[in-house]
FIVO-675440 format. One line per field, with one value per residue (C-alpha): residue number from 1; residue in three letters; x, y, z. Coordinates in Angstrom, 3 decimals. Layout:
BEGIN
i = NUM:...;
aa = ALA:...;
px = X:...;
py = Y:...;
pz = Z:...;
end
This chain:
BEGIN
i = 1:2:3:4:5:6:7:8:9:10:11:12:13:14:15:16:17:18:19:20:21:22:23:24:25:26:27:28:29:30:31:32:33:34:35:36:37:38:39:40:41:42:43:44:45:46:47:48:49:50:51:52:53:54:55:56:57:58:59:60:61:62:63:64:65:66:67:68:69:70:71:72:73:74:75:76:77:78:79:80:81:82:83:84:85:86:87:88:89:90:91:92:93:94:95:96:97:98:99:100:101:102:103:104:105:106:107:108:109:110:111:112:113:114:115:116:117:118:119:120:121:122:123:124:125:126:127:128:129:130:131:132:133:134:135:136:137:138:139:140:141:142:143:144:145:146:147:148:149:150:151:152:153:154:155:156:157:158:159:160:161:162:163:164:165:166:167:168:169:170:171:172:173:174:175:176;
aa = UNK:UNK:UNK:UNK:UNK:UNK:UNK:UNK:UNK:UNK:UNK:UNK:UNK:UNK:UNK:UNK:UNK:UNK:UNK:UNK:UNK:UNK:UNK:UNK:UNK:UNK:UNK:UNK:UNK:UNK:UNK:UNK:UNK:UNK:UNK:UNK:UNK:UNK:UNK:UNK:UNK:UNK:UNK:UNK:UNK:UNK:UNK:UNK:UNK:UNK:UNK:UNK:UNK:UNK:UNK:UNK:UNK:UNK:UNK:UNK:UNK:UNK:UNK:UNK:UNK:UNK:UNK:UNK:UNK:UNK:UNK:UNK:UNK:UNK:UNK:UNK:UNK:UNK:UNK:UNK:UNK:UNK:UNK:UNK:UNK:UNK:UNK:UNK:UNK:UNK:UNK:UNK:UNK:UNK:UNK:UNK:UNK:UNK:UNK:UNK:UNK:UNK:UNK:UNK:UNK:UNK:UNK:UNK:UNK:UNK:UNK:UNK:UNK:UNK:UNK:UNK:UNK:UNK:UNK:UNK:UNK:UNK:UNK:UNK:UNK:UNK:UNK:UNK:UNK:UNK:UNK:UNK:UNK:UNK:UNK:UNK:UNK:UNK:UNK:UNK:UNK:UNK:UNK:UNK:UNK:UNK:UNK:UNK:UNK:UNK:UNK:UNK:UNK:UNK:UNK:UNK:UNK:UNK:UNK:UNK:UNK:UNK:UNK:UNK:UNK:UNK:UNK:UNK:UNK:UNK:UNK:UNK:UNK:UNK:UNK:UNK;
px = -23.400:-24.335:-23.443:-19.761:-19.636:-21.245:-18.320:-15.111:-16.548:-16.355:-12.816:-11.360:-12.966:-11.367:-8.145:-7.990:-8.919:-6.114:-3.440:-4.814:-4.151:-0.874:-0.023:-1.015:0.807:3.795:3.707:2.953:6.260:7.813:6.413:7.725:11.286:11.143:9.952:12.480:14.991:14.311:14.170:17.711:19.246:21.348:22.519:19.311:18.869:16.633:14.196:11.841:8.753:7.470:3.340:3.440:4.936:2.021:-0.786:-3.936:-4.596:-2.852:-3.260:-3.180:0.346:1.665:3.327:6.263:6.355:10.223:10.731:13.550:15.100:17.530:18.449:16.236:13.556:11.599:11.312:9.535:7.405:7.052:3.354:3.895:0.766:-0.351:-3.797:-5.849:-6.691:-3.558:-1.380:-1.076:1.376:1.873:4.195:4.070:6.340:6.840:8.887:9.559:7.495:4.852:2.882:3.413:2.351:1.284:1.235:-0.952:-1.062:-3.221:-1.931:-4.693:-4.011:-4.702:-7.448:-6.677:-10.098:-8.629:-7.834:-10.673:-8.080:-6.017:-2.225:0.126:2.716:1.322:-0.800:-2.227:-2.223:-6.211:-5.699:-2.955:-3.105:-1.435:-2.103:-0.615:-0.509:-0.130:-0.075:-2.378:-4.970:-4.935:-4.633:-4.618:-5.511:-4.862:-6.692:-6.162:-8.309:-10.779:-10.112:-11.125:-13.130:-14.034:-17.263:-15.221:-12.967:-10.485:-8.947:-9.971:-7.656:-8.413:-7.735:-4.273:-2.969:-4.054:-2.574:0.589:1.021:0.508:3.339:5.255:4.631:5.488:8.655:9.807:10.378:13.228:14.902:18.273;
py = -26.856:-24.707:-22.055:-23.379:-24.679:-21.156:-19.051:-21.682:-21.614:-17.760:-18.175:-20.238:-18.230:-15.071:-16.708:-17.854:-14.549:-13.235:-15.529:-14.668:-10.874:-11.450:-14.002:-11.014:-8.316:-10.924:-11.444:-6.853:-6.446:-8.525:-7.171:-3.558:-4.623:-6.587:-2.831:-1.473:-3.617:-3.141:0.362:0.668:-1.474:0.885:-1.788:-2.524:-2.226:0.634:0.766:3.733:3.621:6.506:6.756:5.627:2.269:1.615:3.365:2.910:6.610:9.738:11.842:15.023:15.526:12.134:9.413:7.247:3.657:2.934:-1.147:-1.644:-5.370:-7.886:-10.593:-10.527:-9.919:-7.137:-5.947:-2.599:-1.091:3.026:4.244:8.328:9.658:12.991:14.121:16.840:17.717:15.927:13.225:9.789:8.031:3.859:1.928:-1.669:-4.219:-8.011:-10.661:-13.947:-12.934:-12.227:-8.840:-7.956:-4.498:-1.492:2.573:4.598:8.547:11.381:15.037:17.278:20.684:23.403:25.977:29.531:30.938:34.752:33.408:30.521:28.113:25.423:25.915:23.772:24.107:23.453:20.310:18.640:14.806:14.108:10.182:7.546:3.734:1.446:-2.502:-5.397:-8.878:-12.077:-15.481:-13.405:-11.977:-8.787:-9.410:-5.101:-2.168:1.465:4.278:8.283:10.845:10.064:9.761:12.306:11.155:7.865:6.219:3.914:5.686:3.015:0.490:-3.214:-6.031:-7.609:-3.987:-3.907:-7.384:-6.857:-3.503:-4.836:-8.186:-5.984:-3.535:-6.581:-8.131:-4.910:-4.640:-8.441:-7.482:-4.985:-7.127:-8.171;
pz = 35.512:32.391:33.938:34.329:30.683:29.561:31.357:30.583:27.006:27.045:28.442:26.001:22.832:24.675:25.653:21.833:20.215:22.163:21.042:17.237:18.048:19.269:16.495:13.756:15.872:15.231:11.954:11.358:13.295:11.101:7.829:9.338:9.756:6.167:4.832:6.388:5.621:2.149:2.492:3.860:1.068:-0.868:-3.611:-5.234:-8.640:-9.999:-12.801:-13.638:-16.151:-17.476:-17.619:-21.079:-20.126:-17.197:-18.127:-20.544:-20.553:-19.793:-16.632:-16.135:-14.193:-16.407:-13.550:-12.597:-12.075:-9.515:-9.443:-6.946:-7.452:-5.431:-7.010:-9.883:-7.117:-7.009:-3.712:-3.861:-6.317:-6.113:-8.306:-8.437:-10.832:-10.991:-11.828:-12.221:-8.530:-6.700:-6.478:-5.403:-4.140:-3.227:-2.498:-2.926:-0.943:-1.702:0.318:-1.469:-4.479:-2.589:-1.498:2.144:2.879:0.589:1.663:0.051:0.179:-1.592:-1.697:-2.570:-4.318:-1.958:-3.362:-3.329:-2.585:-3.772:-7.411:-7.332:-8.695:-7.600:-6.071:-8.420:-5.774:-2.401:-1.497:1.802:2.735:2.673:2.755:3.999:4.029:5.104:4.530:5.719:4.027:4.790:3.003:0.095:3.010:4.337:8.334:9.189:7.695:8.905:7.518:7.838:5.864:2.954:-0.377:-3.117:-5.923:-5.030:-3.914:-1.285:1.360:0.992:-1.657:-1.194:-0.758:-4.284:-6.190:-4.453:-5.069:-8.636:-9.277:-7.378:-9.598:-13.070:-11.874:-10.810:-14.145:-16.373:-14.152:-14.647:-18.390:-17.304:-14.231:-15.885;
end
């Protein structure tokens, strides 16, 4: 008889860890076509920030802040800042006011081993990530590469949410 409980217990744990999986694959699929969706609307309103609008300090190659808006909404936030060994790249997007997914990508300067110096003008994709959101909680993460520079290979979910609402909130000054 334990033996029976044991294995339908096993069943049901597996049978409900696969409903969860699908349930997340769900709700990723429909974070995807939201992204997309927002990235095919050709009628938002555009706002760009120079670096000295978003940042506390200067970087090397300066940066951009893009806040796309619908409605008063903003819908996608584009982070361009350039620094002394590359440049990063991230994208946040936000559905009802709230974060959904963020892309991250690092472009390191290519290093010309004749001259011993950095290329300006070529660069190679050393990191991408990609993070999906849900109700405030990251539910997926996909990582490529490693970052350069930093002890952790990959942002956290609390460092994203708060970089996202204080370009959100700088950009809410500038919606109308």
């Amino acid at each position: 008889m334990r033996t029976i409980t044991f294995i339908s217990s096993v069943f049901l744990v597996f049978c409900f860890s696969l409903v969860a999986a699908q349930q997340k694959q769900l709700i990723i699929n429909q974070i995807r076509k939201e992204c997309n969706a927002i990235n095919k609307d050709k009628v938002m309103k555009r706002v760009v920030l120079n670096h000295e609008d978003f940042l506390d300090h200067m970087t090397d190659g300066g940066g951009k802040v893009t806040g796309f808006y619908r409605k008063g909404e903003v819908k996608k936030i584009m982070c361009w800042i350039g620094l002394s060994f590359g440049t990063e790249h991230v994208e946040y997007y936000f559905k009802n006011n709230k974060l959904i997914f963020v892309y991250e990508q690092f472009n390191t300067f290519l290093f010309d081993k004749k001259t011993q110096n950095l290329r300006y003008d070529a660069t190679e994709t050393t990191f991408e990530g990609r993070y999906y959101f849900d109700a405030n909680l990251l539910i997926k993460k996909f990582i490529k590469g490693q970052k350069i520079g930093e002890a952790e290979n990959v942002s956290n979910e609390r460092s994203l949410q708060k970089k996202a609402a204080e370009f959100r909130r700088i950009l809410m000054k500038y919606k109308d």
